[in-house]
N, C-alpha and C positions, 0 to 999 in steps of 0.2 A: 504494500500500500504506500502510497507516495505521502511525500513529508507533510504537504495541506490535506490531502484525506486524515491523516494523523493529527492535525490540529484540531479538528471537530471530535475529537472523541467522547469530549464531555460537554457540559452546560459552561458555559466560559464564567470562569474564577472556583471553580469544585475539582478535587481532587481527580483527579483519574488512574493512578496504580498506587499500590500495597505491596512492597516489596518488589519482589520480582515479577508479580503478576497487574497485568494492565486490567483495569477495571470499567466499562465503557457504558456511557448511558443508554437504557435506562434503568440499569443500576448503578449507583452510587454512593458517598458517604453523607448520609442523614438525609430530614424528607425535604430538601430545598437543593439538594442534587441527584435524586431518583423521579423515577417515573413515581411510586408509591410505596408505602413500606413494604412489599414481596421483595420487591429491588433494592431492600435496604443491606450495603454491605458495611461490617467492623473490620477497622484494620486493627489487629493486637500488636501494638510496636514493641510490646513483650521479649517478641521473638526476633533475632539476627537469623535474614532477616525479618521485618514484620510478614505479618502473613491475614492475609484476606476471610472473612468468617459471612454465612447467608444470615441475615438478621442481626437477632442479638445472640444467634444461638452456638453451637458447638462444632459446626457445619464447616470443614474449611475447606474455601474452593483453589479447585487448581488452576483452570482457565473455566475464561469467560467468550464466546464466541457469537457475533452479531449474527450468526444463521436459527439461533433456537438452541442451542444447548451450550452447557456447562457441564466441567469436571468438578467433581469435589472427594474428599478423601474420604470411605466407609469405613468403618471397624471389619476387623474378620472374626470371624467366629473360631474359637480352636479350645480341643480336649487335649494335654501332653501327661504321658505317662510314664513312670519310670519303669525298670527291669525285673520291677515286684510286683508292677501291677498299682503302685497308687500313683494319685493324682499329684501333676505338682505344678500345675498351673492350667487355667483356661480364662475364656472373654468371652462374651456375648457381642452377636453382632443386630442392631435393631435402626432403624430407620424411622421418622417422621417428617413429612415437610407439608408445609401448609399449603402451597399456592403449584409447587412444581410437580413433574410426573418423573419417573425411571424411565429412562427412554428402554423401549421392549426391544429395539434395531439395534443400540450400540454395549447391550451388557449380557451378560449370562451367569446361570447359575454355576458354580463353579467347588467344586467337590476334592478335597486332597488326602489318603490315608487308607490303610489297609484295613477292609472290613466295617466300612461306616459306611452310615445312613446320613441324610442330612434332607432340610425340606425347608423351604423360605414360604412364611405364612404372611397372612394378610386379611384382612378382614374391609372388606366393603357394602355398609350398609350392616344390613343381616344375614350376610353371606359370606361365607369362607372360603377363602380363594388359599390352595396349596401348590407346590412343583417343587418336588425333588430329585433328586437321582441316588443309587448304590455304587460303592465303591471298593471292590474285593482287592486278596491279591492273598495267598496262602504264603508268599514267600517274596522280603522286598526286592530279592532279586528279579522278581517276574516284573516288577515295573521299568516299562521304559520311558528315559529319560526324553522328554517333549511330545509324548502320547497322552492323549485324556480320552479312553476311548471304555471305561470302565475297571480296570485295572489299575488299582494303585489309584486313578482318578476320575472322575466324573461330569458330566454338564451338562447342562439344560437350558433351555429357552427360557423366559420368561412371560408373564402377564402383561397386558398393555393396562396404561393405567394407575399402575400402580404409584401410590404416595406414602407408603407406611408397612413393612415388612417388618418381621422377626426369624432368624434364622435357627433352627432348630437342628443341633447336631447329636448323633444317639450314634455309640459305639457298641458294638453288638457282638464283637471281642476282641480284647485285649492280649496281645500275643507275648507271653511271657521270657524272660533272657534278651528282650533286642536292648539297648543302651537306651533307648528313649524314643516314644511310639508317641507320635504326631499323628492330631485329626483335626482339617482345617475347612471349613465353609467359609463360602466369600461370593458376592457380586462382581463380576471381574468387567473391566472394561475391554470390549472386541479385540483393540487393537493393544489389547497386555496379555494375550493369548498367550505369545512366549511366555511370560510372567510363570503359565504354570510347571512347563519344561522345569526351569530354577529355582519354582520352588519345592520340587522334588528333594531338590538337595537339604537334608533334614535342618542343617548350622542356620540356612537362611531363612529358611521357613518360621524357626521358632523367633527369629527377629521382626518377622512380618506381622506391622499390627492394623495397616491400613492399605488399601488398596484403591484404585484409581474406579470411580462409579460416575456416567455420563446421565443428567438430567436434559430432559425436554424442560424447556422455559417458553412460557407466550403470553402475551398482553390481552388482559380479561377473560371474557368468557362466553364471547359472541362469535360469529362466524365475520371472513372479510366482509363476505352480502352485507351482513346488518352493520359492520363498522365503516364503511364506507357512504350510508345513508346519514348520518352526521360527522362529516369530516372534520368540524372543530376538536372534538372528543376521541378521534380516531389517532392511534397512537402512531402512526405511519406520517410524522408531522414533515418530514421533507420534500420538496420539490424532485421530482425525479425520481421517484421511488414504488413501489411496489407491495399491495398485501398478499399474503402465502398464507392458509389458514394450518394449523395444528395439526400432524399427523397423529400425535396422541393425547388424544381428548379435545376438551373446546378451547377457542382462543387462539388468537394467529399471532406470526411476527413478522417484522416486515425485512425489504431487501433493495438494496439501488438498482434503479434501473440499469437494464443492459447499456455499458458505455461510459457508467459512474461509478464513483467508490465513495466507499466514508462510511457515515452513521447515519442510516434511513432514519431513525429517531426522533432527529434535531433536525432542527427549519430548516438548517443551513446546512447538511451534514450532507449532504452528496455531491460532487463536485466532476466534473468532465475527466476521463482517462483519455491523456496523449496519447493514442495509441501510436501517434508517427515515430514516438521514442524506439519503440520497436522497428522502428525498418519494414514497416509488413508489406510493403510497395516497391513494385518491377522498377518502377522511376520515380517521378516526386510524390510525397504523401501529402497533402494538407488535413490539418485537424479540422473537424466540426464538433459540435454539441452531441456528444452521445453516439460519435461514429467517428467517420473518415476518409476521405476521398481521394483517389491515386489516379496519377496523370500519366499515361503508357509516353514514356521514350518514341522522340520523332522516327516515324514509320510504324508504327505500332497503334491496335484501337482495343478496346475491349476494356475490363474493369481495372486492369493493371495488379490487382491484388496477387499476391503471393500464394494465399490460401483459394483467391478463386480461380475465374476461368485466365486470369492472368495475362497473355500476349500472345494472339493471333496471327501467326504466320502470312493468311493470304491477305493483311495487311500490313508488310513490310515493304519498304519501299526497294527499288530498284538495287543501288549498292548493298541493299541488305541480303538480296532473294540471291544475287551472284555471286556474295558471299556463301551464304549457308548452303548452295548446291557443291561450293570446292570444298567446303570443311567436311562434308556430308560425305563427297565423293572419298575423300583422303581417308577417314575412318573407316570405309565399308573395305575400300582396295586393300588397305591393311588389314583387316580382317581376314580377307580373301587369302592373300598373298603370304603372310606371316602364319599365319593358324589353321588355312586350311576349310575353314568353317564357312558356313551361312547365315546370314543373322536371323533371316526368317519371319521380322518385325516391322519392316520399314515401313514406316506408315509418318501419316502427319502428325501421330502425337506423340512418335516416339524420337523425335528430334525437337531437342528443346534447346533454349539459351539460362545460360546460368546467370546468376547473379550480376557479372561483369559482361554478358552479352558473350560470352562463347559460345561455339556452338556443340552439344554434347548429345550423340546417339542412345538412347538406350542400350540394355544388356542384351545380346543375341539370345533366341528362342531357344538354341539348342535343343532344337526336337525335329524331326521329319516331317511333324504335321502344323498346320496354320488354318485358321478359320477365316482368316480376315480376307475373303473373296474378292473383295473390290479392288487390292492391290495386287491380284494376282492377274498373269495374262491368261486368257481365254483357253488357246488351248493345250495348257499344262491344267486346267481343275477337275480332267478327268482321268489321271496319270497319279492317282492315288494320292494326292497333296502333297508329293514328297519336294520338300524344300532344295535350291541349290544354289549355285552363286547369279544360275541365270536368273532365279525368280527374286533374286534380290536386285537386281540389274531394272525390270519390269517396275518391281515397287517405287524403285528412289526416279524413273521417268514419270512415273504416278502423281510424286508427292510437287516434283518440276510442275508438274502441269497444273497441279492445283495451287502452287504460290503464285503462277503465273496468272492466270483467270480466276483466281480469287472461289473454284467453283469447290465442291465435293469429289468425292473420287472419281476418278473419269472411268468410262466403262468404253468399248470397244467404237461404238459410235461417235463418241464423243473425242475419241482419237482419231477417226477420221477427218471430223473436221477439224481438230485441231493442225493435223497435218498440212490440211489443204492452204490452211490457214497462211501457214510456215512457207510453203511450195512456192503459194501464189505471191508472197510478202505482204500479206495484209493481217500481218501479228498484230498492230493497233487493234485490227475490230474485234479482235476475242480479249484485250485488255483491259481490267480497269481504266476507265478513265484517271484514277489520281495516278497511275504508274506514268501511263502515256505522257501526262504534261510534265513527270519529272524531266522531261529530253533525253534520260539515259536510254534510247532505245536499241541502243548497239548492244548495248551489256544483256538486254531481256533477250535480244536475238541469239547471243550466247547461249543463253540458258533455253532456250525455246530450242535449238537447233540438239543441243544436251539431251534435252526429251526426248525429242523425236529420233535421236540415236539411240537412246536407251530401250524406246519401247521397239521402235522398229527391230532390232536384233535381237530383240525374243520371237520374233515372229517370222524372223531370218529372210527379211525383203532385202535383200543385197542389190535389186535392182533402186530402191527408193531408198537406201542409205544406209538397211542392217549389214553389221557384217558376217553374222551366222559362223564366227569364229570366237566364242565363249566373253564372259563378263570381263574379262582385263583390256578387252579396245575401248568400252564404251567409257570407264572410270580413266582412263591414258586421255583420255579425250577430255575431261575434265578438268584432269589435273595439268594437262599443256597449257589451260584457257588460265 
């Protein structure tokens, strides 16, 4: 996020981080820098260093994130036994929150220890909401170390909904002689999955007293429909911004629009992303409001984007198209000449310009077969599709003829008039007009005459200019030009 997206993070003159953790409205410290007291956060400066707490209560979060949710620290739940069988230490792990939910997508139940039970209860309303799993193992050798698959460990899904668990663990035997017999229930967060791999290892385990639990967080208790029918009251108080309703339970949060960043929150909180920073453009970018618009390099039209349809060949202008037919030609001859090989591909979209405007072939098909009909000549498509340097020779008079008239792939008729075209010297009339008025029309006759060399010698008209003596005259001819 850019350093003015960062300047909105809070109400301007209110605290915004607690230590090492940033803290962003609309929660904040006390009710004249939060949204409401749910959003009320204590920073305990107690602790080196301070550390962020939800309310006034016991609750300490680890991050805070503007999409809907929060981390905050849970207790684990653990039974430890000594080598006689008694107790010599345990904790309860129990949960309350008033206003927020357990996100059911980023947490799981989570089970560690040979021969337990365990089951996170919950009560809503008048009803009894349970989910637990078993966790065997006759010998601690049978567990493996980053497996939770019922041996040695356990896991389960959880309740949607949920705001208030007790986590119940029952050992149901204790295996006498090991040095010390750990049983540990816990809420684990998705992405602490490793977490249980290590804490296999008993030393660390018994040092575990909290673990990482993601909370859904959202503004009221209405849907966006009904919060959007009074925009003064609706908590999406930015320009540019967007409502997302609650995947679990009621109450939505909000998001900048596509093109902005900051704190949808605040009035002022969403702010334009320069995407031009990025480079995302063939040639120049200019910024807009929530976008951005690219201007294709002279001879070039299309959207110019990087990511989109980017720069159109059959609009390049004259020096460009007589370039890109000897770069094209010099890569394929070497292909041919050095490796032996067919590329199999040549087509218009596999001849692209890089960043700097080179010009750079695709990777050869390396296969016998090819579907792409329309660059192939006529009558090799019934010769099994077997690829070879001639049908690469065909393709790249194809891709000629389409920079040149700006059309689609030319099919059998449409080389004929293109020929005639060529024969008679009336290349203008099958041209673009913006080629034509560049004057370079010697250079296009180059490249026209290229064509009509390449495709004619697939077809081995030696009277009208093939030479029916394999793909290295047609690319020699290219490359003398």
């Amino acid at each position: 996020m850019t350093e003015l997206a960062l300047q909105c993070w809070g109400i301007s003159g209110c605290q915004t981080r607690c230590g090492d953790i940033d803290v962003p409205f609309p929660f904040g410290f006390g009710p004249n820098c939060s949204l409401d007291e749910s959003f009320f956060i204590t920073c305990n400066e107690s602790y080196n260093p301070p550390k962020p707490y939800l309310n006034l209560g016991e609750i300490e979060v680890i991050d805070i994130s503007l999409l809907g949710q929060m981390s905050i620290a849970a207790s684990v739940a653990s039974d430890c036994y000594d080598k006689s069988g008694s107790p010599v230490n345990g904790s309860i792990s129990e949960l309350a929150l008033s206003e927020f939910h357990i996100s059911s997508t980023q947490n799981e139940f989570t089970v560690i220890g040979c021969d337990t039970h365990a089951y996170l209860q919950s009560s809503d309303k008048w009803k009894q909401r349970i989910v637990g799993c078993v966790s065997l193992c006759g010998d601690i050798k049978d567990v493996v170390n980053g497996s939770c698959s019922g041996i040695g460990c356990c896991q389960s899904s959880i309740l949607r909904d949920l705001r208030t668990f007790r986590l119940i663990l029952q050992v149901f035997k204790i295996t006498l002689g090991w040095k010390l017999s750990i049983h540990v229930a816990m809420l684990l967060w998705l992405k602490q999955r490793l977490l249980s791999s290590r804490l296999l290892d008993l030393k660390d385990l018994q040092k575990q007293k909290t673990v990482p639990v993601v909370l859904d967080w959202s503004i009221g208790n209405v849907t966006c429909q009904v919060a959007k029918k009074n925009l003064s009251t609706s908590g999406c108080g930015a320009m540019h911004s967007q409502c997302i309703d609650s995947s679990n339970g009621l109450g939505y949060h909000c998001s900048c629009s596509t093109g902005f960043e900051g704190n949808p929150y605040l009035v002022d909180g969403c702010h334009d992303i320069d995407e031009c920073i990025s480079t995302p453009c063939e040639g120049t970018c200019i910024n807009t409001l929530g976008s951005y618009l690219c201007s294709c390099p002279t001879g070039f039209e299309d959207d110019g984007k990087k990511d989109g349809t980017g720069l159109i060949f059959p609009a390049v202008g004259s020096s460009w198209i007589f370039w890109i037919a000897f770069d094209t030609a010099r890569s394929v001859a070497f292909l041919h000449s050095n490796c032996g090989v067919a590329h199999g591909d040549i087509t218009s979209l596999s001849i692209v310009l890089n960043s700097v405007y080179n010009v750079k072939v695709s990777l050869p098909l390396l296969s016998e077969w090819s579907d792409t009909y329309g660059y192939w000549n006529t009558e090799k498509l019934n010769t099994w599709k077997k690829l070879t340097e001639e049908s690469d020779v065909y393709s790249f008079g194809v891709v000629l003829a389409e920079l040149l008239t700006g059309d689609m792939v030319i099919n059998f008729r449409e080389a004929d008039y293109f020929f005639s075209a060529i024969r008679e010297d009336r290349l203008p009339e099958i041209l673009p007009p913006r080629l034509v008025s560049e004057a370079n029309i010697e250079q296009l006759k180059h490249v026209a005459m290229l064509a009509e060399r390449c495709l004619r010698h697939i077809w081995g008209d030696t009277k009208n200019g093939g030479s029916g003596n394999g793909a290295e005259s047609c690319f020699k001819y290219a490359l003398a030009r």
